[in-house]
C-alpha positions in Angstrom: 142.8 -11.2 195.8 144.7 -10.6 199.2 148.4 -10.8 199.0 149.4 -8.9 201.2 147.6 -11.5 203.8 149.8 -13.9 202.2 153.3 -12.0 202.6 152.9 -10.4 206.0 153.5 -13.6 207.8 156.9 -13.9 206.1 159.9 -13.0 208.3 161.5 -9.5 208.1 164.5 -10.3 205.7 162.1 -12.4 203.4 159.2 -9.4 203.4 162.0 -6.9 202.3 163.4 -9.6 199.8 159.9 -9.5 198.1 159.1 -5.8 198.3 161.8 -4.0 198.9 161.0 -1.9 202.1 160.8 -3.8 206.0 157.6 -4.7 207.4 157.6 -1.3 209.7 158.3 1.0 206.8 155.6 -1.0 204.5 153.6 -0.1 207.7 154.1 3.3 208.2 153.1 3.8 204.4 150.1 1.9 204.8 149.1 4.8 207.7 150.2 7.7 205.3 147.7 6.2 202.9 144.8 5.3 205.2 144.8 9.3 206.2 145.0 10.3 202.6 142.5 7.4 201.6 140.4 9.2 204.7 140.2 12.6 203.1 139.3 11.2 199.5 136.4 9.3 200.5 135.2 12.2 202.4 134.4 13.9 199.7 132.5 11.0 197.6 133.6 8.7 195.0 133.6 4.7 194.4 135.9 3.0 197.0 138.6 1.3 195.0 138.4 -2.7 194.8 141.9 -3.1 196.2 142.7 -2.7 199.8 145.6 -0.3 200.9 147.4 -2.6 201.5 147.4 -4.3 198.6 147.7 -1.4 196.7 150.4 -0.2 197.8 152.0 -3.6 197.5 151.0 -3.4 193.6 152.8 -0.3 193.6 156.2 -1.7 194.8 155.8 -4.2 192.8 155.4 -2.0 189.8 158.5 0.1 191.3 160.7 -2.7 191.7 160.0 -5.5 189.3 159.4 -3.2 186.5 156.2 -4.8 185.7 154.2 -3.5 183.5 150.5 -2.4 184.4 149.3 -5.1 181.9 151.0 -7.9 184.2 149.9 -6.5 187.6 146.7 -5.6 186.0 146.5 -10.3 185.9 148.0 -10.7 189.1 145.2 -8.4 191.1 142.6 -8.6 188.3 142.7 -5.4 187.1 142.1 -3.2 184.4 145.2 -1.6 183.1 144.4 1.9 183.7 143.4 0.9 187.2 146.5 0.2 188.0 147.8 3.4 186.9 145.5 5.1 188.5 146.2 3.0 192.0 150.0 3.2 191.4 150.1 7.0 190.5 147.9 7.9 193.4 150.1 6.2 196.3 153.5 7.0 194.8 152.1 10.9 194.7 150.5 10.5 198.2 153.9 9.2 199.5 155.6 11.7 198.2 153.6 14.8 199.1 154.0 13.4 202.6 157.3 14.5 204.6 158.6 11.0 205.6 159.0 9.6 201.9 160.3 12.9 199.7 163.9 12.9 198.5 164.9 16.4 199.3 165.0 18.9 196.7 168.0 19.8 194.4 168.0 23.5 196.5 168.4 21.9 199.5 171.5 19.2 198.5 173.6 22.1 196.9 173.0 24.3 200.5 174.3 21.0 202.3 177.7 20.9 204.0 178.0 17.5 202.2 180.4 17.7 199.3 179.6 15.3 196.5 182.2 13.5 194.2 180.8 12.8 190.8 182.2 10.6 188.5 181.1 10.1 185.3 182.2 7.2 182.7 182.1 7.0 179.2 181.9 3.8 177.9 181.0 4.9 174.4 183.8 5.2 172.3 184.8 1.9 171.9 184.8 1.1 168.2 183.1 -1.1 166.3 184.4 -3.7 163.9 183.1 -3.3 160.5 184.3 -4.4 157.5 187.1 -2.4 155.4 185.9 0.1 152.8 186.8 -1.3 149.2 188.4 1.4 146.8 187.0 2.6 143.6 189.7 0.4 141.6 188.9 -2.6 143.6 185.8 -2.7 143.0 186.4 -2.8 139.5 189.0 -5.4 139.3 186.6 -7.4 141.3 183.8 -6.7 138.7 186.3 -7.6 136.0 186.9 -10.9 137.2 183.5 -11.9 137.3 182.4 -10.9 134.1 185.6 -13.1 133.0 184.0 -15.9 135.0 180.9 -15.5 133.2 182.2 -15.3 130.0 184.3 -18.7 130.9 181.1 -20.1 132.0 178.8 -19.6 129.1 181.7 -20.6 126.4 182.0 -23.8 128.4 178.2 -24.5 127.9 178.6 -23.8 124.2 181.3 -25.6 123.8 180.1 -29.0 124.9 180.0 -32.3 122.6 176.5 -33.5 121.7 175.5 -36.5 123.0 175.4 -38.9 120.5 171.8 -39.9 119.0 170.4 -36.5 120.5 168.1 -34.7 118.4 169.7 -31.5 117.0 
């Protein structure tokens, strides 16, 4: 299946809506790969059934809808651990390459740039649960119902025969 045929006519805003990078970053990944894709096959190994392109499309996917492999494993008819493999592979390769890393943790605390953090703790607001009954409670309730009980069962005694039953 070729999707990415299918998407890379859309307009610029429309491409971005559905991947979530523009058509000339998608493009400059797709060149990152092809080198690294290069240097794999140089040194043997099955070709994978999915182009670059498409590939790396999975992988957005995968990063941005939160699909799970089982889903894009339908969509590009795929095994499971295929896509795993195809999705680990070109989020590593992008990484390791110097135009797609985040920078380090080192090298935001040398920074000039002063961050403001603000953390919020949204987890003490209490729950409504029932009031605890106390010990003497408890027992009045308990009281009263064996009263009922009692009330019930004398009733049942207490009724008239009918007349020309047996007994």
């Amino acid at each position: 299946m070729k999707k990415y045929k299918k998407i890379k006519k859309l307009e610029a805003t429309e491409f971005r809506r559905l991947t979530g990078v523009k058509p000339e970053t998608f493009l400059e990944m797709v060149e990152i790969l092809q080198q690294a894709e290069a240097v794999r096959m140089s040194k043997g190994g099955k070709p994978c059934r999915l182009t670059i392109e498409d590939r790396l499309l999975m992988a957005l996917e995968y990063l941005r809808e939160y699909r799970t492999y089982f889903h894009l494993g339908k969509s590009y008819d795929l095994s499971e651990s295929a896509c795993y493999r195809s999705c680990r592979w070109v989020e590593d390769t992008l990484i390791k390459s110097a135009r797609f890393s985040l920078p380090g943790k080192k090298a935001l605390l040398k920074s000039d740039v002063e961050f403001e953090v603000v953390l919020v703790d949204a987890a003490e607001s209490p729950i409504e649960r029932p009031k605890k009954k106390s010990s003497s409670q408890k027992a009045n309730k308990k009281a009263e119902q064996q009263t009922e009980a009692l009330l019930l069962r004398e009733e049942k005694k207490t009724r008239p025969k009918k007349p020309g039953g047996s007994g």
